[in-house]
C-alpha positions in Angstrom: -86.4 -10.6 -39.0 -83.6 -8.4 -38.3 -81.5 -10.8 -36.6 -81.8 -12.5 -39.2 -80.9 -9.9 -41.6 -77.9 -8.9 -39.5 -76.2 -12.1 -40.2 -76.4 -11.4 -44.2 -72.8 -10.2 -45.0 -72.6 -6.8 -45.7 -76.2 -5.8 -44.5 -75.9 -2.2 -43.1 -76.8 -2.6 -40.0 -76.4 0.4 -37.3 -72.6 -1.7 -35.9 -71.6 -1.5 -39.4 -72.4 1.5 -40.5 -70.8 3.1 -37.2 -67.7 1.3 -38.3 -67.6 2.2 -41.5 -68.1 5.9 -40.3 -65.5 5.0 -37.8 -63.0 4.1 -40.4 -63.6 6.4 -43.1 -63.2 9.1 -40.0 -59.7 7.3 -39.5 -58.4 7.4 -43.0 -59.4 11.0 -43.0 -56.8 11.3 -40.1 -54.1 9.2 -41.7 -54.2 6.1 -38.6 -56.2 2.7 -38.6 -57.5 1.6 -35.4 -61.0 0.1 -36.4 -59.9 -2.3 -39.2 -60.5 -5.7 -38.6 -57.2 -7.7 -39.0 -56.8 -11.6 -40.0 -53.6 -12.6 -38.0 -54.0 -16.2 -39.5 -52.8 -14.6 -43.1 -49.5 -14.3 -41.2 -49.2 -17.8 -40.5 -51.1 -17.2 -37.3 -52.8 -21.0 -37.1 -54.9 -20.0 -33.6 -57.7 -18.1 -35.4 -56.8 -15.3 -34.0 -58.5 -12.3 -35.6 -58.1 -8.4 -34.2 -61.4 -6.5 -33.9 -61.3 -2.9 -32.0 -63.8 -2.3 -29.2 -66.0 0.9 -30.2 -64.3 4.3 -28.3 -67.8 4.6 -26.1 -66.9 1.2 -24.4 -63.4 1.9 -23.8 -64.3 5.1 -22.1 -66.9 3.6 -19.9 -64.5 0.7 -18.7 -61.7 3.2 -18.3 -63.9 5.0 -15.6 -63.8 1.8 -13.6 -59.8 1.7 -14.1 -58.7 3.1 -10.6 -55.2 3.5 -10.7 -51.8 5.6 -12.3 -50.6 3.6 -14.8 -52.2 1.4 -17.7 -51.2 -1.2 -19.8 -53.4 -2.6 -22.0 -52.4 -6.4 -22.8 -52.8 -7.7 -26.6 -53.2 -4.1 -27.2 -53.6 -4.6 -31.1 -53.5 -1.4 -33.4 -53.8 0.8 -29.8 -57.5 1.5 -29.8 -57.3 1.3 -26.1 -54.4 3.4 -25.8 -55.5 5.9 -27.4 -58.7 6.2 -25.5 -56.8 5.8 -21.8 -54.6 9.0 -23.3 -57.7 10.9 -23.7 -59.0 10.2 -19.7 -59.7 12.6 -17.3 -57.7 12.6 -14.7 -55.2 11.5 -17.3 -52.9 8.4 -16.5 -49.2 9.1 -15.4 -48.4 6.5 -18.2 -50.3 4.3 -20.7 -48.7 1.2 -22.7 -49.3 -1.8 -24.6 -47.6 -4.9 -25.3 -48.6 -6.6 -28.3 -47.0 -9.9 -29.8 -47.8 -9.3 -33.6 -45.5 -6.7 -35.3 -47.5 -6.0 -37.9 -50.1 -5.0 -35.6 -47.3 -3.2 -33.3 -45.9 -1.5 -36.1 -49.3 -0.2 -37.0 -50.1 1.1 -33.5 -46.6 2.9 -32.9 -47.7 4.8 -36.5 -50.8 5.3 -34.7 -49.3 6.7 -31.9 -47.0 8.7 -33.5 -49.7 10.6 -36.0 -51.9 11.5 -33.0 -48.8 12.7 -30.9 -49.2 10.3 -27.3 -46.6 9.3 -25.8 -47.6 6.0 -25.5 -45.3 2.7 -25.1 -45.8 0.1 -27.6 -43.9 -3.3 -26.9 -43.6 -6.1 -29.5 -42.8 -8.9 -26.9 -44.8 -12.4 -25.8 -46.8 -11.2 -22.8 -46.3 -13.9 -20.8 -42.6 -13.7 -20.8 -43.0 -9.6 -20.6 -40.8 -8.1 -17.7 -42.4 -4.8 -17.2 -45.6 -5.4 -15.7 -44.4 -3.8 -12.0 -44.3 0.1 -14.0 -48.0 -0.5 -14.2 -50.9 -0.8 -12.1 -53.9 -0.8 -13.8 -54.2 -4.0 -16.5 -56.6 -4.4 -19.4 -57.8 -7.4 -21.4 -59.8 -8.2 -24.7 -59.5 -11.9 -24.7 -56.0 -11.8 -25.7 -55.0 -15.6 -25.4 -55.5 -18.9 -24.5 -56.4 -20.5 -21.5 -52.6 -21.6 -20.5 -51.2 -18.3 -21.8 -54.1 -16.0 -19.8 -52.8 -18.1 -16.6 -49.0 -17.4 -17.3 -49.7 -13.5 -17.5 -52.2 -13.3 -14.4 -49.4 -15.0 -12.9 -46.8 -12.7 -14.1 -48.4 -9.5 -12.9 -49.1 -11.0 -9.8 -45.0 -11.9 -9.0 -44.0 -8.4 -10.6 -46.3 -6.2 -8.5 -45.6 -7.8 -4.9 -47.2 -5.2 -1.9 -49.2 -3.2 -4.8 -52.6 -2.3 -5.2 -53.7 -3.5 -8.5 -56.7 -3.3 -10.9 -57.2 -5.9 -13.7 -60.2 -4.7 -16.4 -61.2 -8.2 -18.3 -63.5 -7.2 -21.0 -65.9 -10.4 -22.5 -64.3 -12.4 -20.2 -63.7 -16.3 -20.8 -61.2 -17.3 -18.2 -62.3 -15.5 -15.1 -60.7 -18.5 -12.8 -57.4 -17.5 -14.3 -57.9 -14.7 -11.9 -60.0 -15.6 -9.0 -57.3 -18.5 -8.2 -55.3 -15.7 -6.7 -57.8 -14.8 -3.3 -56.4 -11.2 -2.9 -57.7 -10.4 -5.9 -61.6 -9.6 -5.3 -64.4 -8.7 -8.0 -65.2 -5.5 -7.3 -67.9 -5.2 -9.9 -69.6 -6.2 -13.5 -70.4 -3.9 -16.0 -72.9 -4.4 -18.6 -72.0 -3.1 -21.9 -74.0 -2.9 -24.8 -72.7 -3.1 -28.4 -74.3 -4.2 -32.1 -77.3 -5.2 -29.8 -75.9 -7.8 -27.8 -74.7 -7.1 -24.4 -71.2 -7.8 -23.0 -69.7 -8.1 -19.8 -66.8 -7.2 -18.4 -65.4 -7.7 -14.7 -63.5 -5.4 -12.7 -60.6 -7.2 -10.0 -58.9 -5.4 -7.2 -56.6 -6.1 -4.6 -53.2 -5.4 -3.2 -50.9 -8.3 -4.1 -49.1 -9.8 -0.7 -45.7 -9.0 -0.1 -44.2 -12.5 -1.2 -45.9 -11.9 -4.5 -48.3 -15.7 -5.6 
């Protein structure tokens, strides 16, 4: 009965009430991270649609994140650099590249309100050039099959003799990855959210000298 009642638009169920608490606590606070976004209003014909992941499962993949300095890759309205600012031992630098400017736009104002230094790049992540500052990578199921490829790629050539650390949260294109042998799973993580669990997978490795 209730998973049928949580398909009913609008039913208060416990996700959506903890978003809407989420939201309100936002507005309170003058920034918008929790909002869900329809990119396809803006002529965006991939159904792409921005959701934030709840603070709780940031925080608990971030403990996984070993490294200095995070990116986080589609990083939307910031949600996950916001949380990566607040980690203990804190990064030496967290940033996000995001392809949408009305979505960057919205996460510099975020940034700016809550006073983190943060980086916030409007810029087509597979084309990005910036990826060797960084060495710790997160994913929401950003893109596309071809387009995941091109960036996995990307950080791989930029990062040549590094130790690096990819976080891929609900992961769809785990290949995209694994093609590159250096890169080992180090572990799965089991995350629970709106009663369903998720999964996310945790890649190390130090990339060989000559890069792929």
């Amino acid at each position: 009965m209730s998973t049928k009642l949580d398909k009913i638009p609008f039913f208060p169920t416990r996700h959506r009430v903890c978003m809407a608490l989420q939201i309100l606590w936002e507005r309170l606070k003058g920034v918008d991270f929790t909002t869900p976004d329809r990119m396809e209003d803006r002529h965006r014909h991939d159904g792409a649609m921005y959701y934030a992941t709840p603070p709780k499962t940031i925080q608990a993949l971030l403990r996984q994140a070993r490294g200095q300095a995070i990116i986080d890759i589609g990083c939307g309205k910031g949600m996950v650099l916001w949380q990566a600012s607040k980690r203990t031992p804190a990064f030496s630098k967290v940033s996000g590249v995001e392809y949408d400017q009305r979505l960057v736009d919205i996460c510099r104002r975020n940034m700016e309100k809550l006073g983190l230094a943060a980086e916030v790049t409007c810029s087509d992540a597979a084309a990005f050039q910036g990826y060797g500052d960084y060495d710790v990578f997160y994913f929401f199921n950003p893109f596309t099959e071809d387009i995941f490829t091109k960036v996995v790629n990307a950080i791989v050539a930029q990062n040549p003799g590094k130790e690096i650390t990819l976080v891929y949260y609900r992961p769809r294109y785990p290949h995209a990855i694994e093609r590159h042998p250096f890169l080992k799973k180090d572990r799965e993580v089991i995350l629970k959210w709106d009663q369903n669990h998720y999964t996310a997978l945790i890649y190390r490795g130090t990339v060989p000298e000559s890069g792929i």
